[in-house]
C-alpha positions as CSV (number, residue, x, y, z in Angstrom):
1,X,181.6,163.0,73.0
2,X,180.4,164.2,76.3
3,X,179.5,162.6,79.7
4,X,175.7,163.3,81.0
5,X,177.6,166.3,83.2
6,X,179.4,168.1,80.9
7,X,178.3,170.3,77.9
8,X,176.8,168.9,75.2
9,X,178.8,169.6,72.3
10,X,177.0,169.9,68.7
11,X,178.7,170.2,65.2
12,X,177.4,173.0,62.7
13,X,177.2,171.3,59.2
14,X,176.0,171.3,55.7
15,X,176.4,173.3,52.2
16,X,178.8,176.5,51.4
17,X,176.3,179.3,52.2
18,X,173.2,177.7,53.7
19,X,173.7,179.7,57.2
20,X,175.7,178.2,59.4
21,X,177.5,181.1,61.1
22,X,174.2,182.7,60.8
23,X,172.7,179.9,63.4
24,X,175.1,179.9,65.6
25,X,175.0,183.8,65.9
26,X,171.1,183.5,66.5
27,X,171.7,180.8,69.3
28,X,174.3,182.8,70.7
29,X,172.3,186.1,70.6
30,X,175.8,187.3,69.2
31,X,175.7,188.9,65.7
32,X,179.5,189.5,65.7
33,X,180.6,185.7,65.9
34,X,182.2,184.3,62.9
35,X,181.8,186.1,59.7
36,X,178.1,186.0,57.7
37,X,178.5,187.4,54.0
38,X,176.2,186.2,51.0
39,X,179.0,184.1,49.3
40,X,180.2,180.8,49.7
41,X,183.1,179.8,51.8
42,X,182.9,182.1,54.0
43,X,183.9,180.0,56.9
44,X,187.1,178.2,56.3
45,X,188.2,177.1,59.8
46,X,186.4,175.6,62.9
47,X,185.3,177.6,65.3
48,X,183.4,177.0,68.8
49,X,181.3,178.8,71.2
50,X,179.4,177.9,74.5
51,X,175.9,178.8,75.2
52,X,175.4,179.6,78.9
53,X,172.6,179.5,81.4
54,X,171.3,182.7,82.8
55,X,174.1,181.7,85.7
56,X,176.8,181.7,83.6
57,X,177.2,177.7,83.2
58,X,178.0,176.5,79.9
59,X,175.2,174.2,78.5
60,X,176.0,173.3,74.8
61,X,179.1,173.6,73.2
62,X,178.0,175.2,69.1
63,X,181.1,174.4,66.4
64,X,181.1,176.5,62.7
65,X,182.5,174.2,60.7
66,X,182.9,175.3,57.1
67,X,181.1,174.1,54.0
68,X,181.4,170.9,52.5
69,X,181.8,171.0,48.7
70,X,183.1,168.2,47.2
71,X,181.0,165.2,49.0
72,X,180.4,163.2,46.1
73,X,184.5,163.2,45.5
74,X,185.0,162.3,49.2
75,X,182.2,159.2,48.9
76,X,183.9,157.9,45.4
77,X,187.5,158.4,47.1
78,X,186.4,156.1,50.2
79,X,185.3,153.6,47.6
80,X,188.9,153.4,46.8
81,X,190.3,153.2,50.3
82,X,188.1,150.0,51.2
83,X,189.7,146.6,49.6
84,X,186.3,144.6,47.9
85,X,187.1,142.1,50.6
86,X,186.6,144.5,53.4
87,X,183.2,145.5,55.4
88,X,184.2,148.1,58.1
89,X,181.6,150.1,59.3
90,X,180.8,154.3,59.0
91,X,183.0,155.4,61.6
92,X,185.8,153.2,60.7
93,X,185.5,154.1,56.8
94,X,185.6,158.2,58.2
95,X,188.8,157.1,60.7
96,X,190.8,155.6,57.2
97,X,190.2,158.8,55.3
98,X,191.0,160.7,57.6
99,X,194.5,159.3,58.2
100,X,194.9,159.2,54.1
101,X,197.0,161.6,52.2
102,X,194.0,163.3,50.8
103,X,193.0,164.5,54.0
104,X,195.6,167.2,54.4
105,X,195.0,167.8,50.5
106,X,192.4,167.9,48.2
107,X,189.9,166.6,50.9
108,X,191.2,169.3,53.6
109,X,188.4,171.2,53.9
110,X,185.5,168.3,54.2
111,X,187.6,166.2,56.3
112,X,187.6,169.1,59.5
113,X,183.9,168.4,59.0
114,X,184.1,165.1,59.3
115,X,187.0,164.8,62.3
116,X,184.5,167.3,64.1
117,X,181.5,165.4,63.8
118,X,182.8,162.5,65.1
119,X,184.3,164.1,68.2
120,X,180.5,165.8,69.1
121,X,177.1,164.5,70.1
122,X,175.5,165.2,67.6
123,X,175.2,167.3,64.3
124,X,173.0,169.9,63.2
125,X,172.9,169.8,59.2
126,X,171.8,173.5,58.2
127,X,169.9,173.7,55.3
128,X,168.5,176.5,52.7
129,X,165.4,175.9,52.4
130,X,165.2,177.8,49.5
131,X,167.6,175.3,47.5
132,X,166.4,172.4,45.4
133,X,167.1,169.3,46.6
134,X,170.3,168.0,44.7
135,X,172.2,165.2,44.3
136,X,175.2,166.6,46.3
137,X,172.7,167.3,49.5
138,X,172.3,163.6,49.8
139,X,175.7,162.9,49.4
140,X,176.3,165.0,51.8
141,X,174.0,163.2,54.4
142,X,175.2,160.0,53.4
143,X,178.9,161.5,54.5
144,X,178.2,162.5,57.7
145,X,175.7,159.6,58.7
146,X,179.0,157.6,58.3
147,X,180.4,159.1,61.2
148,X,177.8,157.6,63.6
149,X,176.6,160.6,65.2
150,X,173.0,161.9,65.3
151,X,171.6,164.3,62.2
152,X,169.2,166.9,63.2
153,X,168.4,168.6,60.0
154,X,167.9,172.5,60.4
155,X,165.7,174.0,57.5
156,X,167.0,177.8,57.3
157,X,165.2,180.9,55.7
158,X,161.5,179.4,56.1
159,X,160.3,182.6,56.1
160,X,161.5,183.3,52.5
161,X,158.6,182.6,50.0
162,X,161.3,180.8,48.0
163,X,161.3,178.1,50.7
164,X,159.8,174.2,49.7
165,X,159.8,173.3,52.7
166,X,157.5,170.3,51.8
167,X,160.3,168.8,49.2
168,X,163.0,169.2,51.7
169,X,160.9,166.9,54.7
170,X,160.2,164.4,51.8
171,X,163.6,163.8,50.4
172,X,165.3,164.4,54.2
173,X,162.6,161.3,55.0
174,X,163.5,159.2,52.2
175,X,167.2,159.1,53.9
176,X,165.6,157.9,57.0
177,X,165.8,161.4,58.8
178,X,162.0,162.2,59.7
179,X,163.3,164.4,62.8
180,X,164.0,168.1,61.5
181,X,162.9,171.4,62.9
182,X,162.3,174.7,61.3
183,X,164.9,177.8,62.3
184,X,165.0,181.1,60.0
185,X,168.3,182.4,61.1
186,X,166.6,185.7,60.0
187,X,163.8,186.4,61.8
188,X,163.2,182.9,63.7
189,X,159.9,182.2,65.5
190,X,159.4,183.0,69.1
191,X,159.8,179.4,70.2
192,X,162.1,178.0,67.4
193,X,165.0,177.2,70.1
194,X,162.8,175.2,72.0
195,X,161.7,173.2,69.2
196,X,165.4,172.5,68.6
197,X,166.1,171.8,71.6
198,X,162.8,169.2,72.1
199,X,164.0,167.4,69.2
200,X,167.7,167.1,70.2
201,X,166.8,165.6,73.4
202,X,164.7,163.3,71.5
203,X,167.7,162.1,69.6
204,X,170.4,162.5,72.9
205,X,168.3,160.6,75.5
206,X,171.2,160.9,77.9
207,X,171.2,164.3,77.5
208,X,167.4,164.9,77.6
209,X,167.4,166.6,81.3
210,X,170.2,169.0,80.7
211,X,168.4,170.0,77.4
212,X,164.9,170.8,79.4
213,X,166.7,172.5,81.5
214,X,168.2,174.9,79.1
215,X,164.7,174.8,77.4
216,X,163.2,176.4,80.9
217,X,166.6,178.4,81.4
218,X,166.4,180.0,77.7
219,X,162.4,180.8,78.7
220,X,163.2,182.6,81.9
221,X,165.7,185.0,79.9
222,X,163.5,186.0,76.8
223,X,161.0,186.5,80.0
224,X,163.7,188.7,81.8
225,X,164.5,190.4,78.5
226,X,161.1,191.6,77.9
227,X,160.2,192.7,81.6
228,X,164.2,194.7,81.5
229,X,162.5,196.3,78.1
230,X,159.0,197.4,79.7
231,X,160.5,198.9,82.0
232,X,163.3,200.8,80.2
233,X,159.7,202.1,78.1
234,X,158.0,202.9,81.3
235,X,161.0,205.2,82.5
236,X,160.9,206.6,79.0
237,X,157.1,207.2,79.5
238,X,157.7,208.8,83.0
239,X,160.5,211.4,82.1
240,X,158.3,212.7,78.8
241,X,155.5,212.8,81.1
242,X,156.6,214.4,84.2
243,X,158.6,217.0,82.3
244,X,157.4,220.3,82.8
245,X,159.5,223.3,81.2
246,X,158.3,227.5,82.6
247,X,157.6,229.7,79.8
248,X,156.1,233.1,79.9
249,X,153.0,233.7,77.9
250,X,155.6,235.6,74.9
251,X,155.3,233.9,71.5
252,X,159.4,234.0,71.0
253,X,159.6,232.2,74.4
254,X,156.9,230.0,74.0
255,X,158.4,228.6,70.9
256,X,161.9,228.9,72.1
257,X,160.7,226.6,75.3
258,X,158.8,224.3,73.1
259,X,162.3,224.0,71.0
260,X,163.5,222.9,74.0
261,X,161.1,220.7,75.2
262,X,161.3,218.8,71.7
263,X,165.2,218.3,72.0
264,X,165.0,216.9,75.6
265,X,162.4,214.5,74.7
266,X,164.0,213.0,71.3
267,X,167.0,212.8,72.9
268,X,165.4,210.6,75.8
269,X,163.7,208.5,73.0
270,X,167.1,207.8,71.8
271,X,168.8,206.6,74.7
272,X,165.7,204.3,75.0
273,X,166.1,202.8,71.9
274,X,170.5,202.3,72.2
275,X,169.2,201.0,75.2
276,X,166.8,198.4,73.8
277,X,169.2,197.6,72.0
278,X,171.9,196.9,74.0
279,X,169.5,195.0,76.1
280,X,169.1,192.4,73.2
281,X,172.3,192.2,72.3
282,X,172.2,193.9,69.1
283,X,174.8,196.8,67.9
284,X,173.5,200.8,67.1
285,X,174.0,199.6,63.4
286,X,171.1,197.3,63.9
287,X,168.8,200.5,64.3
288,X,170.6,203.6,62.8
289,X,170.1,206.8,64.4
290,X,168.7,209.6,61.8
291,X,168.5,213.2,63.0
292,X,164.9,214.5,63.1
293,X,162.7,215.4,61.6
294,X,162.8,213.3,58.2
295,X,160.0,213.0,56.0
296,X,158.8,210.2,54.3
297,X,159.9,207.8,56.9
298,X,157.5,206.6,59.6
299,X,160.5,206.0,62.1
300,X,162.5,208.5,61.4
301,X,159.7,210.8,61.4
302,X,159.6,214.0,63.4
303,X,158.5,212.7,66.9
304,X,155.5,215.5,66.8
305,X,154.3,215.7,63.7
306,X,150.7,215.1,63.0
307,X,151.8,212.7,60.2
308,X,154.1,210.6,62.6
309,X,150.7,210.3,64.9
310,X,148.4,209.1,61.8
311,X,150.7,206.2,61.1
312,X,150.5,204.8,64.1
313,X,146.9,204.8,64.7
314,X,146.8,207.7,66.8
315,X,144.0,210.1,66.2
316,X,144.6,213.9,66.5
317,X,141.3,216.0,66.1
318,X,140.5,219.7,64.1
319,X,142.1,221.6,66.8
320,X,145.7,220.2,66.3
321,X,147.9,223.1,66.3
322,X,151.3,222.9,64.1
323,X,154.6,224.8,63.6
324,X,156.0,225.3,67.1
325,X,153.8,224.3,69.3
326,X,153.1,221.2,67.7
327,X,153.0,218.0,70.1
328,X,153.4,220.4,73.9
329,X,150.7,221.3,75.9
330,X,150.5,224.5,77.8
331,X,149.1,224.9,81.7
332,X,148.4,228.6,82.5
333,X,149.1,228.4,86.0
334,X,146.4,231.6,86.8
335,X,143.3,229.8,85.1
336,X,140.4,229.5,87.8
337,X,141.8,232.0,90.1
338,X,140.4,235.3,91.1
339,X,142.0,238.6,91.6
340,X,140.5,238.1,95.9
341,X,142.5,234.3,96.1
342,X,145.3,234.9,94.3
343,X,145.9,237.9,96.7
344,X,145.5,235.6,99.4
345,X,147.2,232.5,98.0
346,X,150.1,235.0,97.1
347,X,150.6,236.4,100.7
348,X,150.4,232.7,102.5
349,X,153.2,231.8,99.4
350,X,154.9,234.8,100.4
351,X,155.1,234.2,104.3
352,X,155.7,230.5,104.0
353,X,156.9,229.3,100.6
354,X,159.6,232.3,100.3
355,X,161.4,230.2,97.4
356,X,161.3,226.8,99.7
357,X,160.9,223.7,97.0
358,X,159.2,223.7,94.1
359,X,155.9,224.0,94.3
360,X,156.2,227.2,96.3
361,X,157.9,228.1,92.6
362,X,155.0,227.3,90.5
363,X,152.4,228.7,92.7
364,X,154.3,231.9,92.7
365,X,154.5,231.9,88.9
366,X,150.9,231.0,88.5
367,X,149.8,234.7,90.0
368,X,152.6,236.0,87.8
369,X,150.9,234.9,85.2
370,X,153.5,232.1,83.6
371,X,152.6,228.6,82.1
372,X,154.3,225.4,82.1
373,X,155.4,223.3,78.4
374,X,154.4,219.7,78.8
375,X,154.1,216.7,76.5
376,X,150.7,216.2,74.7
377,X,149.0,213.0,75.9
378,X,149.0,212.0,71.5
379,X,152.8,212.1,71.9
380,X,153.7,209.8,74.7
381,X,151.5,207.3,73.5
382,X,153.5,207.6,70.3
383,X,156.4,207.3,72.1
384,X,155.1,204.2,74.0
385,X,153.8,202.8,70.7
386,X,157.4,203.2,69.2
387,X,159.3,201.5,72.0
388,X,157.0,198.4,71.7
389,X,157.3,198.1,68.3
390,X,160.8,197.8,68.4
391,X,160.7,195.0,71.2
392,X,158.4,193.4,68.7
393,X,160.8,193.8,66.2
394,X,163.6,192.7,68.5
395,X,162.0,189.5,69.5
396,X,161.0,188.5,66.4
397,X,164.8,189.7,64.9
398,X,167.9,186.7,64.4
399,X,171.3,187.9,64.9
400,X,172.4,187.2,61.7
401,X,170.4,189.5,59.9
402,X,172.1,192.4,57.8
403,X,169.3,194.4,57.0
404,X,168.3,197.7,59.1
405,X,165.6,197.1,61.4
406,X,163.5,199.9,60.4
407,X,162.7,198.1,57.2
408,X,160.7,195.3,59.2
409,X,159.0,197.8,61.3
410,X,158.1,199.6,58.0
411,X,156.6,196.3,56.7
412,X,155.2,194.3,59.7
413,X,154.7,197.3,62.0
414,X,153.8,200.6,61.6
415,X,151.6,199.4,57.8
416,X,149.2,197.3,59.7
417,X,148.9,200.1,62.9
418,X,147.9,202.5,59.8
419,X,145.6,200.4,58.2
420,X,143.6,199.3,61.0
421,X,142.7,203.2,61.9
422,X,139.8,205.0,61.7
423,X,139.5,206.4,58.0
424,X,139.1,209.9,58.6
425,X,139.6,209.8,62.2
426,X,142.7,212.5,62.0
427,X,142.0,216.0,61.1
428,X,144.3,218.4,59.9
429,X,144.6,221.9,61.7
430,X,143.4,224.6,60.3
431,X,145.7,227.2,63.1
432,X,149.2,227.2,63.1
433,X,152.5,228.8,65.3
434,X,152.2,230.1,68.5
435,X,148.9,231.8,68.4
436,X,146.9,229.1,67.3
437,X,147.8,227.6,70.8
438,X,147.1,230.6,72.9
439,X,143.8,230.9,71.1
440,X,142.8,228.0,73.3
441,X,143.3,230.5,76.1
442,X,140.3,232.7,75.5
443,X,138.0,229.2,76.0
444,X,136.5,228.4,79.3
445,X,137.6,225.8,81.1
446,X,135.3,222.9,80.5
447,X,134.2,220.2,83.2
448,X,136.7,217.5,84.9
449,X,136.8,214.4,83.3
450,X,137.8,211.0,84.8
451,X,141.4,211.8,85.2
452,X,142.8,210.9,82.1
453,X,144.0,213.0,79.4
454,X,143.4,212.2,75.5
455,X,145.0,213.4,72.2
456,X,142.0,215.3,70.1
457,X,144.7,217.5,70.0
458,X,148.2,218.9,70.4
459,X,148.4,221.9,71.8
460,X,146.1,222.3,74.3
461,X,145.3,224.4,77.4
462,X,144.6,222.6,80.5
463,X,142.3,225.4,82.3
464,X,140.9,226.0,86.1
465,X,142.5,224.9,89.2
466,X,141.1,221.8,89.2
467,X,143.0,221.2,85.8
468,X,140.3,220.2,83.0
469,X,142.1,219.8,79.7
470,X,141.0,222.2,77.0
471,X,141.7,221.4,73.2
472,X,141.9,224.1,70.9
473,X,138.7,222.9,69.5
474,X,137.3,222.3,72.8
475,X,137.1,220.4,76.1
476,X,139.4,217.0,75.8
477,X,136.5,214.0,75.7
478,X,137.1,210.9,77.7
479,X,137.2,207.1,76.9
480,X,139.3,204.1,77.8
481,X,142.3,203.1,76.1
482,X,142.9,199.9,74.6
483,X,145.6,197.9,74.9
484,X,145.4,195.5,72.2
485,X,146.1,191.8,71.7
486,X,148.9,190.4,72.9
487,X,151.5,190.3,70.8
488,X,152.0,186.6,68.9
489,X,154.4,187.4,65.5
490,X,150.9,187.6,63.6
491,X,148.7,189.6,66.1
492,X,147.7,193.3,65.6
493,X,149.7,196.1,67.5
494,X,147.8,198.0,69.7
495,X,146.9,201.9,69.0
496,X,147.3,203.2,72.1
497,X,148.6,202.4,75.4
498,X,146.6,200.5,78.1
499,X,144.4,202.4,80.4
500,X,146.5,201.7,83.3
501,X,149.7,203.3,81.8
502,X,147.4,206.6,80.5
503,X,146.5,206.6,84.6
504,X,150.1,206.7,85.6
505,X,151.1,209.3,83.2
506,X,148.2,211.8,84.4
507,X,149.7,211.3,87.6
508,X,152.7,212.2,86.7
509,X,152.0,215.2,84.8
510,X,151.7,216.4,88.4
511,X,154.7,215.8,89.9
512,X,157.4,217.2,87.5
513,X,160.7,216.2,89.8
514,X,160.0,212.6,88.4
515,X,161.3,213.4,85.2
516,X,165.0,212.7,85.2
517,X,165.3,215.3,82.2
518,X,163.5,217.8,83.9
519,X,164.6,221.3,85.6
520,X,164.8,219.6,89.3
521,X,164.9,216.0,89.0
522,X,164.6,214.5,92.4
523,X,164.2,210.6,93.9
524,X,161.0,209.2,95.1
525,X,159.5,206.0,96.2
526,X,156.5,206.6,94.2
527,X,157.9,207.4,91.0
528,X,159.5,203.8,91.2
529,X,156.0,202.4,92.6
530,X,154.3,203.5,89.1
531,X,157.3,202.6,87.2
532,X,157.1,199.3,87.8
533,X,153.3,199.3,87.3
534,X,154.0,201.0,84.2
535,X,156.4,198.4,83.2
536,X,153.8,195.5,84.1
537,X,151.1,197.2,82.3
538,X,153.5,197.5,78.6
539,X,154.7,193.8,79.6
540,X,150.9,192.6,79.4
541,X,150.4,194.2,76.4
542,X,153.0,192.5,74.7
């Protein structure tokens, strides 16, 4: 046992195959700790690891111990051990057998239970909920209550509709143990450690400070977690929306760019998501890459494809152009000049801009007549969308689960985003390749709006030097984005990305040096400014 300074150490107990290691792998936010397979006996050896405070100081000390099998043999062999005359108590009953031949023989294996639990604090007895209560559970209890130590039952795979979870609470109170918590080693609830923890310090009253503590400690990390996430989105977010790729008004280089700007963008998607997932501690196995585009699969869906946009909620109107210029927008850098100020514009470039940064560039292919391959506004929120799915996912995701993630975005996700849409709020295009896009050209530019830029549609033609977006169906109408509830395991995802974010990436639309994938990358204080209010923005809509 430990003092009121030192770790408090805790023994891993119950059944072959109710989820031990799987626990322990969940507490320890470390899915490669011990080995978790679905048949029993998987552990056969104690094992021990330290969960540490966001300082690095150890807090509890978690054993694996492995199954206990034979407790009704165990129970009937201590019968035999303890003369008719004799009346020594739990602990002393546990200390006999273990010093008996048996316990090096046919007894091996439930006698390291035993020696362990009586060296801890207290025992967590893991349970699957999904069992019947038998005869051999209570033996089981009855064996380790022996050893004097505190029982915290831990009901495992809740979740499962299997689970009688009502059955287990009455039998586990009919032995006197009305204290247990519910902890799906699967996909456990956002604050299931802190309801084992609160009753653990229930039970370990010396220990009850140093258990708040790592209650409030554990808090501030999943806190940290999710504001290291929103931002690795928001720089996601930034580079899609800043990049900016030249392409002359040809159709084989228009699609050749747009190629291009595709590639740069998945591949910035990805490193967000091995990112995310390093972040919370979870292997590339836990997510699988799949090369795009791949039909069928809302995930592994082509990034700019109109279906990929329906499921998540996103609505794309008429004018949605397909093919290769699907998901980019084009700026033609000459729209709302005349022949007089381009003349003009193109001497002062000349005389003071002779190839100096930039801008000087763009200016000088504006009067040449070149446009610019951006991002459509419908594909950066899906990108957005994506990333915060997967944090949900992540948050709501044990360490011991073996199944794919995309699965339980499939079901808990991306469903529900594409059942709460609009019926009939996407349209299908009727236009497609290159052409349909510079159709769009021949339009006039239509009046400003308030800054922000929607998704009616993919390719689209923001016209006039004041910028006004053009759709290929017509001028891009305005409204305020939502940013949804805030996300509680059972709450609705949101559609599209908050208002302030949508503000941000119009500004940055501007200013194509902020993306780091971009032609000329380049540091600046406000690109970090709006990253961060970026990041604050996502984190409130979680």
């Amino acid at each position: 046992m430990s003092d009121a300074l030192s770790p408090i150490d805790l023994a891993v107990v119950g059944h072959t195959n109710t989820g031990k290691t799987s626990l322990l792998r969940t507490l320890l936010r470390d899915e490669s700790f011990g080995e978790v397979a679905n048949q029993p006996g998987t552990t056969r050896h104690v094992e021990s690891a330290q969960l540490l405070s966001e300082s690095g100081k150890p807090m509890l000390v978690l054993r694996d111990t492995p199954g206990l099998e034979d407790a009704m043999g165990v129970l009937d062999y201590l019968d035999q051990l303890i003369a008719p005359n004799e009346r020594p108590d739990g602990p002393e009953r546990i200390d006999r057998l273990l010093k008996s031949p048996e316990a090096m023989g046919r007894f091996e294996q439930e006698c390291r239970v035993l020696a362990t639990v009586l060296a801890v604090d207290a025992a967590l007895y893991v349970i699957d909920a999904r069992d019947p209560v038998l005869p051999k559970h209570r033996d089981e209890l009855t064996l380790l209550a022996a050893c004097g130590r505190p029982i915290l039952p831990v009901l495992n795979f809740t979740r499962s509709r299997d689970a009688d979870i009502g059955a287990w609470r009455e039998a586990l109170a009919r032995l006197g143990l009305h204290a247990t918590v519910d902890f799906d080693t699967v996909a456990p609830a956002l604050d299931g450690e802190s309801q084992l923890l609160d009753r653990l310090a229930l039970m370990l009253d010396q220990h009850a400070a140093a258990l708040m503590t790592l209650r409030t400690d554990l808090g501030q990390q999943r806190l940290k977690r999710l504001q290291d996430a929103t931002r690795l989105i928001a720089e996601l977010l930034m580079d899609a929306a800043a990049l900016r790729l030249p392409c002359s008004p040809e159709p084989a280089d228009m699609a050749a760019i747009t190629l291009g700007l595709r590639r740069r963008t998945r591949e910035r998607e990805q490193d967000c998501v091995y990112a995310l997932l390093k972040r919370y501690r979870f292997s590339k196995a836990t997510f699988p890459h799949h090369p795009l585009p791949l039909e069928g699969e809302r995930w592994g869906m082509d990034l700019f494809s109109p279906q990929a946009l329906r499921s998540f909620g996103i609505q794309v109107g008429k004018g949605l152009a397909t093919g290769a210029m699907a998901g980019a927008t084009l700026d033609m850098l000459t729209g709302g000049l005349s022949l007089g100020a381009a003349t003009l514009l193109g001497a002062a470039i000349g005389g003071v801009w002779q190839g100096a940064n930039q801008w000087g560039k763009r200016l000088m292919g504006r009067l040449a007549g070149n446009m610019e391959m951006t991002v459509d506004d419908a594909v950066l929120h899906l990108l957005g969308l994506r990333q915060l799915a997967l944090v949900r996912a992540l948050e709501c995701r044990g360490h011991a689960a073996m199944r794919p993630i995309e699965d339980d975005l499939m079901a808990q996700v991306v469903d529900t985003a594409q059942a709460s849409a609009a019926p009939g709020a996407a349209g299908t295009g009727a236009a497609a390749g290159p052409d349909a896009a510079l159709a769009a050209d021949k339009q006039a530019p239509g009046p400003g709006t308030d800054g922000a830029e929607h998704d009616q549609g993919l390719a689209r033609q923001p016209g006039g030097a004041a910028g006004s977006d053009m759709t290929a169906s017509g001028p891009a109408s305005s409204g305020p984005a939502s940013s949804g509830p805030a996300a509680d395991g059972a709450a609705e995802p949101p559609h599209r990305l908050p208002a302030a974010v949508q503000a941000v990436l119009d500004e940055a639309r501007t200013h194509p040096s902020w993306s780091a994938i971009g032609e000329e990358p380049a540091t600046d204080p406000r690109r970090e400014q709006l990253i961060a209010q970026m990041a604050q923005a996502l984190f409130l809509a979680l």
